[in-house]
Backbone as JSON, one array per atom type, in Angstrom:
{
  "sequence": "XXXXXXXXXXXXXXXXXXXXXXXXXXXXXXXXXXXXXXXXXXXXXXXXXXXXXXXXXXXXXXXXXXXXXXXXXXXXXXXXXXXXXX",
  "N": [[15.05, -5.55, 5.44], [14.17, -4.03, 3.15], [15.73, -5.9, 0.94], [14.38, -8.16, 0.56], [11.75, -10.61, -0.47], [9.12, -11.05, -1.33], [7.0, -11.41, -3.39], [3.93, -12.76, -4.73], [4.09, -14.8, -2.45], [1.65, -16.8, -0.09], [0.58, -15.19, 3.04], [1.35, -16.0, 5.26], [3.43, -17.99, 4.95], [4.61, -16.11, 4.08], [5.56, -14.51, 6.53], [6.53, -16.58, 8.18], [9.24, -17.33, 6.63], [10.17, -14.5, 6.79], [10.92, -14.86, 9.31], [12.39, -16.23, 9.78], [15.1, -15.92, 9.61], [16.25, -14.64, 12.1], [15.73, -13.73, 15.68], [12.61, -12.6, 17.17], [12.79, -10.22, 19.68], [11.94, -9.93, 22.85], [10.24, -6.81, 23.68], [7.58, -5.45, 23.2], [7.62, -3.12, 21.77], [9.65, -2.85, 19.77], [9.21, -5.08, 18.57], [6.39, -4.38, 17.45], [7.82, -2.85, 15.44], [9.45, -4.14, 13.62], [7.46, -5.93, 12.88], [5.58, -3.68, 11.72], [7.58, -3.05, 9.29], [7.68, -5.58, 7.79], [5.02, -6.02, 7.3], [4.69, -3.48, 5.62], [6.63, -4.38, 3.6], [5.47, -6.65, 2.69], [3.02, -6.07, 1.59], [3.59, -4.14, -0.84], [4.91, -5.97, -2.44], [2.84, -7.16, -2.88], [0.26, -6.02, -3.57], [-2.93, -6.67, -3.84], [-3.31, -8.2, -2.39], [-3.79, -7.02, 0.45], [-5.62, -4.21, 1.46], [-4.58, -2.34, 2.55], [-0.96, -1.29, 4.17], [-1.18, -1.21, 7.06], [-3.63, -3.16, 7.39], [-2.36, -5.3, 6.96], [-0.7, -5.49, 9.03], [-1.7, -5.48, 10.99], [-3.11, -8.2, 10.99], [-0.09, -9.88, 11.2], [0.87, -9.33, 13.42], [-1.15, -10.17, 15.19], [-0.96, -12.78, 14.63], [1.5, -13.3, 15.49], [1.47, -12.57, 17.85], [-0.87, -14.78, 18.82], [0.59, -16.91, 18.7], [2.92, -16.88, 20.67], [1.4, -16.91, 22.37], [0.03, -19.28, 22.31], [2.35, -21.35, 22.18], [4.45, -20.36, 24.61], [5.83, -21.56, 27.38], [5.77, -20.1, 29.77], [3.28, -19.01, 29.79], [0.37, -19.49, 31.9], [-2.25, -22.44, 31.61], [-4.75, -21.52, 32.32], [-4.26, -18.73, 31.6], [-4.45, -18.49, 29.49], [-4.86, -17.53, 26.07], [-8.49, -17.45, 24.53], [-11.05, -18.31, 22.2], [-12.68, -16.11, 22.52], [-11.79, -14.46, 23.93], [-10.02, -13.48, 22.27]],
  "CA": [[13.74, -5.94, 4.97], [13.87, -3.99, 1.47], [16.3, -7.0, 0.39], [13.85, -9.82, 0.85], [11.52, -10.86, -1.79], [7.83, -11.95, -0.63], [6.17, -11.32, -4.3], [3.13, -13.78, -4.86], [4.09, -15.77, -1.67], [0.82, -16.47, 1.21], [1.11, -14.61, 3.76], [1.58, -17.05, 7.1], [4.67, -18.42, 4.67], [5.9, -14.68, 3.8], [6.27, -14.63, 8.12], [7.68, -17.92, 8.58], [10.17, -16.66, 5.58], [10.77, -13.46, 7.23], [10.77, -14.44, 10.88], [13.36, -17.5, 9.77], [16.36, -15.02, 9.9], [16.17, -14.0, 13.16], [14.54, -14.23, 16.63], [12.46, -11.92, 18.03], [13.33, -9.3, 20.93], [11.0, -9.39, 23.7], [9.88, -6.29, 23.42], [6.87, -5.21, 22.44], [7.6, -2.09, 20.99], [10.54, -3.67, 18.85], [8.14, -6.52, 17.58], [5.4, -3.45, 16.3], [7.82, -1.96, 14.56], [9.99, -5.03, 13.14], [6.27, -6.47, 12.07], [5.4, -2.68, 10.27], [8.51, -3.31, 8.36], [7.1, -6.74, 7.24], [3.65, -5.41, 6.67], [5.03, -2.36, 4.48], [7.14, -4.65, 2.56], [4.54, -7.4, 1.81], [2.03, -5.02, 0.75], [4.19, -3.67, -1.78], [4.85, -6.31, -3.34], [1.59, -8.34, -3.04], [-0.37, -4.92, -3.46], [-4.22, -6.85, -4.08], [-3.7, -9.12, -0.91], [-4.67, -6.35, 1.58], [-5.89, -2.79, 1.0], [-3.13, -1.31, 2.33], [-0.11, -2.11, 5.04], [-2.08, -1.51, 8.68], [-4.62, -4.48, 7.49], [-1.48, -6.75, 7.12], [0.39, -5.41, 10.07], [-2.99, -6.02, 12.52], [-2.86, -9.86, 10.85], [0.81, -10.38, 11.29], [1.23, -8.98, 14.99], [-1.98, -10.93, 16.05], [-0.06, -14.27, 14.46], [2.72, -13.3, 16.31], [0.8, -12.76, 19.89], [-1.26, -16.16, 19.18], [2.07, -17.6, 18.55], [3.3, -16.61, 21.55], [0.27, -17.37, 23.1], [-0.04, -20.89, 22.29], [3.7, -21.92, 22.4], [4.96, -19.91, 25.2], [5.82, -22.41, 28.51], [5.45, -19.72, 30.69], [1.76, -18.92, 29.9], [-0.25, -21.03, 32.57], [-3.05, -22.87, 31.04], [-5.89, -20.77, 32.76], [-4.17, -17.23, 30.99], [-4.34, -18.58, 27.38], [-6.42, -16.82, 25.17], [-9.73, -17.88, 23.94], [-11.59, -17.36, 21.27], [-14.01, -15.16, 22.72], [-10.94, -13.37, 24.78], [-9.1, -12.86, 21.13]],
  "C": [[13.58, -5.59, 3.49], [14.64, -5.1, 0.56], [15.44, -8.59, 0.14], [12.66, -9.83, -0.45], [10.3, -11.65, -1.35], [6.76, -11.74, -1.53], [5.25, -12.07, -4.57], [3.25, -15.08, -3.96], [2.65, -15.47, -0.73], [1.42, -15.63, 2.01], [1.72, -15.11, 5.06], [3.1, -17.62, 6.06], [5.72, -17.31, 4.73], [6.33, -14.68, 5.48], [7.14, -15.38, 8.89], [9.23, -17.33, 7.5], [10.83, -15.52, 6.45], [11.38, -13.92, 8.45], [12.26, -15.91, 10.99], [15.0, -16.75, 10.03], [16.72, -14.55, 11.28], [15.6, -14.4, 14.26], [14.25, -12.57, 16.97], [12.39, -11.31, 18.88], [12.0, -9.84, 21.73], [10.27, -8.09, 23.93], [8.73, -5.45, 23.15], [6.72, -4.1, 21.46], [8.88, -2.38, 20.0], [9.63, -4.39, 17.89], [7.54, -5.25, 16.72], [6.69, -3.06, 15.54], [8.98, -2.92, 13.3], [8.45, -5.81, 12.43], [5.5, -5.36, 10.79], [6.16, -2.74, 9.25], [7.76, -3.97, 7.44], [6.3, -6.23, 6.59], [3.71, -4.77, 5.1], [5.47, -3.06, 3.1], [6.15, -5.56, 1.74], [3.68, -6.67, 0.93], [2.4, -4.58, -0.62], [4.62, -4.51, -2.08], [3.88, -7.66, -3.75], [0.34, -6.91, -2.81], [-2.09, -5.72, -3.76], [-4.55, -7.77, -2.93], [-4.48, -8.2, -0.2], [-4.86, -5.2, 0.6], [-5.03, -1.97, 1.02], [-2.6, -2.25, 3.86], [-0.42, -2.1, 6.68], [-2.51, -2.75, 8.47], [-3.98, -5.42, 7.8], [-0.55, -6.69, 8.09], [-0.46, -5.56, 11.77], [-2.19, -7.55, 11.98], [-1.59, -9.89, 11.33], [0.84, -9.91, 13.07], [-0.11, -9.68, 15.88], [-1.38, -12.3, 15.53], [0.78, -14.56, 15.73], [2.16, -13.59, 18.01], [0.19, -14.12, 19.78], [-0.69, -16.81, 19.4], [2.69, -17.76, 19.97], [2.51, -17.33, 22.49], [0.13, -19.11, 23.38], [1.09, -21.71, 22.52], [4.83, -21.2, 23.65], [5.43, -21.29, 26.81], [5.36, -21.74, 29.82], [4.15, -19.05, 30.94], [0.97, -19.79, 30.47], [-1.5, -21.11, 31.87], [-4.33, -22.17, 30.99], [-5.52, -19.37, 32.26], [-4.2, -17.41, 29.46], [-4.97, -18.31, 27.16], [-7.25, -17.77, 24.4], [-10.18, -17.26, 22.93], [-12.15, -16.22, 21.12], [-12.87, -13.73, 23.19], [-10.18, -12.72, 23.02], [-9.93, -11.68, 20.4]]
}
């Protein structure tokens, strides 16, 4: 992650960018800590986007679960999250 380079990029691109290398574990405790990475690194070097690297490591790990959420096959239609449920 300190090799990558996400200086003055959005942030939903810096993820697609990051998340293009790789697939994600199943996991969930993998993902948090493969998304703090992310977080840490964006922050630092887009330091006026967020306040600091929690703010951008909530956003990116709720991407990720909507993501999941919305494109999964094995989520039946009646367990997808709602707005109200998010």
């Amino acid at each position: 992650v300190d090799q990558l380079n996400f200086e003055g990029m959005v942030f939903d691109d810096a993820i697609r960018f990051y998340l293009s290398g790789f697939r994600l574990p199943g996991e969930a405790q993998k993902i948090d800590r493969i998304m703090e990475k992310f977080a840490e690194r964006y922050t630092l070097q887009n330091p006026i986007v967020f306040p600091n690297a929690d703010v951008a490591f909530i956003l990116a790990f709720s991407i990720i679960m909507l993501n999941t959420d919305l494109h999964n096959p094995a989520i039946k239609e009646e367990r997808r999250m709602t707005k109200e449920g998010f």
